[in-house]
N, C-alpha and C positions, 0 to 999 in steps of 0.2 A: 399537297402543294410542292412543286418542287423549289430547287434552291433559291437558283434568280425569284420565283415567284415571292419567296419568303423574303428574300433579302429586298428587293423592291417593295412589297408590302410594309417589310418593317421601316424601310427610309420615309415612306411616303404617311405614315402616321408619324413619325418623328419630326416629317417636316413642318404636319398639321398641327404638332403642339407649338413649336419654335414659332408659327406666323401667329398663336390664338395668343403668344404672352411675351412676344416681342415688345408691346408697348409699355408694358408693364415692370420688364424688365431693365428699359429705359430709365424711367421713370425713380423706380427703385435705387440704382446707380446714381443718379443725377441728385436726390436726397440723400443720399450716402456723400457723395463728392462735398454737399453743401456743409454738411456736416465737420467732416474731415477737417474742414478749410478755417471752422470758426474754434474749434475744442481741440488743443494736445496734449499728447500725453502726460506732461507734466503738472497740467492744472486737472488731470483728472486723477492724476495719483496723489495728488497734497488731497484731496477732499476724499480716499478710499481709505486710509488709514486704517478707521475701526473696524467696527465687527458688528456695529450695531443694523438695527431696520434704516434709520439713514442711509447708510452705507453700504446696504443689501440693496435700497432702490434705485440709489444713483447708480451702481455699481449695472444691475438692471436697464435702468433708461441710458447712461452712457451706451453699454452694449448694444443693445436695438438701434439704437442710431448711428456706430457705427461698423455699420455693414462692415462684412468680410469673407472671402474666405475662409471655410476651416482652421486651413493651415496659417493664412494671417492672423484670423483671431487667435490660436494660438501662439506665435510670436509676440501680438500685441497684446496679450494677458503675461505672457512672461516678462513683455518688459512692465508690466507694471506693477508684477508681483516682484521683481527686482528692486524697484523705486522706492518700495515701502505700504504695496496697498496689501490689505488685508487678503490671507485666503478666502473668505467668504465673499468677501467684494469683487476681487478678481476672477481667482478659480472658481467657485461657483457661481457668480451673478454676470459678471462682465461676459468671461467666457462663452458662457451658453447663450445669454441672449443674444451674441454678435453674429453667431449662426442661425439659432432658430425662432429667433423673434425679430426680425426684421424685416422690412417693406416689402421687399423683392418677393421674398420667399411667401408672405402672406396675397401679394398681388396673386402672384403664379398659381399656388393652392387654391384661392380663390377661382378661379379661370377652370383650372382644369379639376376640380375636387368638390369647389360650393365652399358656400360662406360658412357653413358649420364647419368646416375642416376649423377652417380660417380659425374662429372664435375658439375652437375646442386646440388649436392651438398654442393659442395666448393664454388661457388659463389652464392646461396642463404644463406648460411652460412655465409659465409664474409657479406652480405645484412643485414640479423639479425642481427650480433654484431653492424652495423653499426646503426641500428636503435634504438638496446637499449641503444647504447651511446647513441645517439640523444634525449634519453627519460628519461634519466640519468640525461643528463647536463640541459635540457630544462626546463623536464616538472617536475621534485622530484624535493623537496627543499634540497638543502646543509643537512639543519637542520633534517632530515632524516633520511639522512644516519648518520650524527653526531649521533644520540640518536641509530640509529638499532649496532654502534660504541660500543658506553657504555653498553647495552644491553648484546651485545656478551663479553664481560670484566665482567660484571656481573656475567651471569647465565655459567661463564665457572670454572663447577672447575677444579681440575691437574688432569693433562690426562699424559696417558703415552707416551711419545713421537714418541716411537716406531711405536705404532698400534695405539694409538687415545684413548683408554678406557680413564675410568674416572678410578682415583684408589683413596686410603687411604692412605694419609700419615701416618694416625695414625695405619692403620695394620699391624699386623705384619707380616704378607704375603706379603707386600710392597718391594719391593727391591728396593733399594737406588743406586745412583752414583753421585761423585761429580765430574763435568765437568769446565772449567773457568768462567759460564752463571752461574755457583750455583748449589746445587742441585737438580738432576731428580729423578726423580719416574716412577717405574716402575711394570706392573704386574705382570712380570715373570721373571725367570735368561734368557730366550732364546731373549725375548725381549730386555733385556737391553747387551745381547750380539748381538744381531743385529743392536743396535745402535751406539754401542761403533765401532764396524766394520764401519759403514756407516762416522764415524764422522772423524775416520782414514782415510777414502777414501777421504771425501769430503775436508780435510785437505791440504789431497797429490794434485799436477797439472792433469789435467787430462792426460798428456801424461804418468808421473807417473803411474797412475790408468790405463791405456790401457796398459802398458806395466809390470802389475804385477798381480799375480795369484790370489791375494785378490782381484780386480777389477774385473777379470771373473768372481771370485764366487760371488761377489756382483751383478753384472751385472745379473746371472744366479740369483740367490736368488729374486731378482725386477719382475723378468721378469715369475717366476713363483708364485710369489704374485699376480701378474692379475690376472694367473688364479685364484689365489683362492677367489680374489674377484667377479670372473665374471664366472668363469664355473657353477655356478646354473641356472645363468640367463641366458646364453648362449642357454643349455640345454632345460631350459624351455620354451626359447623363439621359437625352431625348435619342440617340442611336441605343443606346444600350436599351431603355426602354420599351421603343418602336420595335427592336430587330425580339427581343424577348418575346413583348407582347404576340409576333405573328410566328413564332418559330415554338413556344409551347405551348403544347397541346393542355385543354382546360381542364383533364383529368389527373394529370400531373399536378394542378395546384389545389386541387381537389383533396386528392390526400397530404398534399404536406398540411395546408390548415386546417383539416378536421373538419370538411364540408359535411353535412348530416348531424352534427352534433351542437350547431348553431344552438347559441341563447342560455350554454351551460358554463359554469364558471369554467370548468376546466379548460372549454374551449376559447375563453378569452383572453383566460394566462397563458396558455398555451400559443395564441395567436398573439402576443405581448413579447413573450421569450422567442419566438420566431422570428416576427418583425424586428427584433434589437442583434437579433443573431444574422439574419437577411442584409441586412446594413451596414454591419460590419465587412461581410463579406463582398460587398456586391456597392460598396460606398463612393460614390462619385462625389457629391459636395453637397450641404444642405440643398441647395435649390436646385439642384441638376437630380436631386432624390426624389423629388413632387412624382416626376413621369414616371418613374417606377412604381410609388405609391398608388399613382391610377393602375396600374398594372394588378399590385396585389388585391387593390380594393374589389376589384371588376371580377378578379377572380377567385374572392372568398374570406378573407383574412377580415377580422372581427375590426369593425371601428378602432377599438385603443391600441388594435395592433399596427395601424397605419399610423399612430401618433407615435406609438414605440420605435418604428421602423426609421420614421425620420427623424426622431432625437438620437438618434446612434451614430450620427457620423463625427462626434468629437471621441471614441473609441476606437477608432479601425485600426489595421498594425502599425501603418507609418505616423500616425497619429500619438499614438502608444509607444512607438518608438522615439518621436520626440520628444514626449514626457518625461523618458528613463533618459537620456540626454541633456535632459534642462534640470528635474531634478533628482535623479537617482531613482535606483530599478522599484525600490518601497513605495515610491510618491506615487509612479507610474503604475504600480497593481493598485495604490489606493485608489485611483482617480481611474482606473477601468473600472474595479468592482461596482464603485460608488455609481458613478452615471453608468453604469448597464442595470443594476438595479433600481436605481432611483426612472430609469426609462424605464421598466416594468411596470411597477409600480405607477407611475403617472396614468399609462395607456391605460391599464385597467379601468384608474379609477375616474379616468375622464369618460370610460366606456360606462359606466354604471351611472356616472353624474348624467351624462347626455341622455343614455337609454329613460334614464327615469324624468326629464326632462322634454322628451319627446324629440330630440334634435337630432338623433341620426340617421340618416335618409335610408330610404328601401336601398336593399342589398344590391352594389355595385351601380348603381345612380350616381353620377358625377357630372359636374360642371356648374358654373354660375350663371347667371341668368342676365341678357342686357339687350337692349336694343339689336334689330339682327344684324345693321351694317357697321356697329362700332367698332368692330374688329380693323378694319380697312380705315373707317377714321384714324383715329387712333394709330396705329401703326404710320398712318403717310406724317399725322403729326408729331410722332414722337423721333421720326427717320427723320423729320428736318432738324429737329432738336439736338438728336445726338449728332449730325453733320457740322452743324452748330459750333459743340462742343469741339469736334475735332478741329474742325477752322482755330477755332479762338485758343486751343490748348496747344495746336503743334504748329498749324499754317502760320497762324497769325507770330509766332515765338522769330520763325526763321525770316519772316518780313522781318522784323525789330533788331534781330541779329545782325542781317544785310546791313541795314539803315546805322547800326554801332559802329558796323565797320566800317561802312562810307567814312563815320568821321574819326576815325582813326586815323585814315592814309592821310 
């Protein structure tokens, strides 16, 4: 095949997964935004304190529900292990599930992988959190996390609340706001009007908030902030997949997994330790990793090594390097060792819980099963939804702005 042929082959399956989990994608964001809108971080760090199964689940279901980015769940586990919530709450439970247990990422897999991905999932996923508590409480000393503590209190200067930047208070480009906490800082006037909105909402009851048009538009505002944390990596993760999938050849992944050696332990660890090494390297964002995993799956790599594969992406370098930044280089190899093992570990043993269970499909078998035109459904209604969103998050803001103004002059 020559270049154009590959590189048009590979856009044109890349395009084919973007149009099969476009609705899904929607959908997943829009539950995310809802989310966002009703729980902050503060009322979710007063209830993460301890260390207990409590505080392992909430720590858990908070994460799942709110969606994120990588690299946001990471910010938004920093500030809550700043706050005062538990390692185990935040760093292991919060963290993990805000990447890989949440809607989007399970719609998607589903779509393109099957409902056994799906499920195999959510309880290797619940496995891991389970074992990085276990390695939290066990095996790190208190005194650890205490200092990776100070650390983060240290090297954090004011950020803006809003988005996270780091700003100047002494700039004069700073915009200021005095709240009852003191005063904030902030980068911008849109920033610190998006805060001041959110701090209104999260003031009001949530039934308040559902039953008033600032609450949709905030709802709407969250819910296309995913995107905009995540449609790069979305993106790149369905090109990088597509152009892979058509550009190497099936012999090549042949032997990296150990094709011929199927159904031996060695090849399952070994497909486990590849998969969490693949992902690192090669890491686009939880759910921008799905189309790669159909990639590996199709062509070879053991069931738990496609579950290994996609819990890796809270490891990769820049990842790892915000770690040793937030809190010091010790935390940072703790928290690589721990989740690249504890992803070993899971893949396998969700590969042996399934295989003995009868739930992993014939080798490279992929996708979910639905009605043949739901795709086109779905899709046309989930495009009027997020148009929707956009209207009532940005259109609808700069109507209400104009109409301020009018009565200003």
């Amino acid at each position: 095949m020559t270049v154009v042929g590959t590189l048009t082959e590979g856009i044109r399956f890349a395009a084919e997964m973007g149009w099969e989990t476009w609705w899904a994608l929607v959908l997943g964001f829009t539950i995310a935004g809802a989310v966002e809108t009703f729980v902050s971080e503060e009322r979710m760090s007063a209830v993460l304190g301890g260390s207990g199964w409590r505080e392992l689940g909430l720590g858990t279901l908070f994460g799942a529900a709110s969606s994120s980015c990588s690299f946001g769940a990471v910010a938004t586990t920093k500030s809550l292990f700043k706050k005062g919530a538990s390692p185990i709450a935040s760093l292991a439970a919060f963290q993990f599930a805000s990447t890989n247990l949440v809607i989007e990422l399970g719609l998607v897999m589903w779509i393109l992988l099957g409902w056994e991905f799906v499920l195999a999932d959510y309880v290797a996923g619940l496995l891991l959190i389970g074992l990085l508590a276990l390695t939290f409480e066990s095996v790190v000393p208190d005194a650890w996390f205490d200092r990776a503590r100070e650390h983060l209190h240290a090297s954090e200067g004011v950020r803006d609340p809003s988005c996270g930047m780091e700003v100047d208070p002494t700039d004069d480009d700073t915009v200021t706001l005095e709240t009852e906490r003191g005063r904030e800082y902030f980068c911008s006037e849109s920033c610190k009007a998006a805060y001041a909105e959110s701090r209104r909402q999260f003031d009001a009851t949530w039934r308040d908030r559902l039953l008033t048009r600032d609450g949709w538009r905030l709802a709407s505002k969250n819910a296309l902030g995913e995107w905009g944390m995540l449609w790069t990596d979305i993106v790149a993760g369905f090109l990088i997949a597509g152009l892979i999938g058509a550009a190497v050849p099936r012999a090549w992944w042949t032997t990296l997994f150990g094709v011929g050696a199927e159904g031996t332990l060695t090849w399952v660890v070994a497909s486990a330790v590849v998969g969490v090494a693949v992902g690192v390297i090669t890491f686009v964002c939880s759910v921008g990793n799905v189309p790669f995993a159909l990639i590996l799956w199709s062509n070879g790599i053991a069931f738990g090594g496609v579950m290994s594969f996609i819990f890796a992406d809270l490891i990769v370098p820049t990842i790892v390097d915000a770690y040793r930044r937030y809190y010091g280089l010790r935390m940072a190899a703790v928290l690589f060792v721990s989740i690249f093992v504890t992803a070993v570990v899971s893949g396998v043993a969700i590969h042996y819980i399934w295989a003995g269970a009868g739930l992993i499909p014939p080798a490279g078998e992929a996708g979910g099963t639905a009605p043949g035109d739901y795709t086109t459904y779905l899709n046309t209604a989930f495009t009027l939804i997020f148009l929707g969103q956009v209207y009532v998050g940005y259109v609808s803001d700069v109507d209400v702005e104009a109409v301020d103004e009018g009565h200003t002059h």
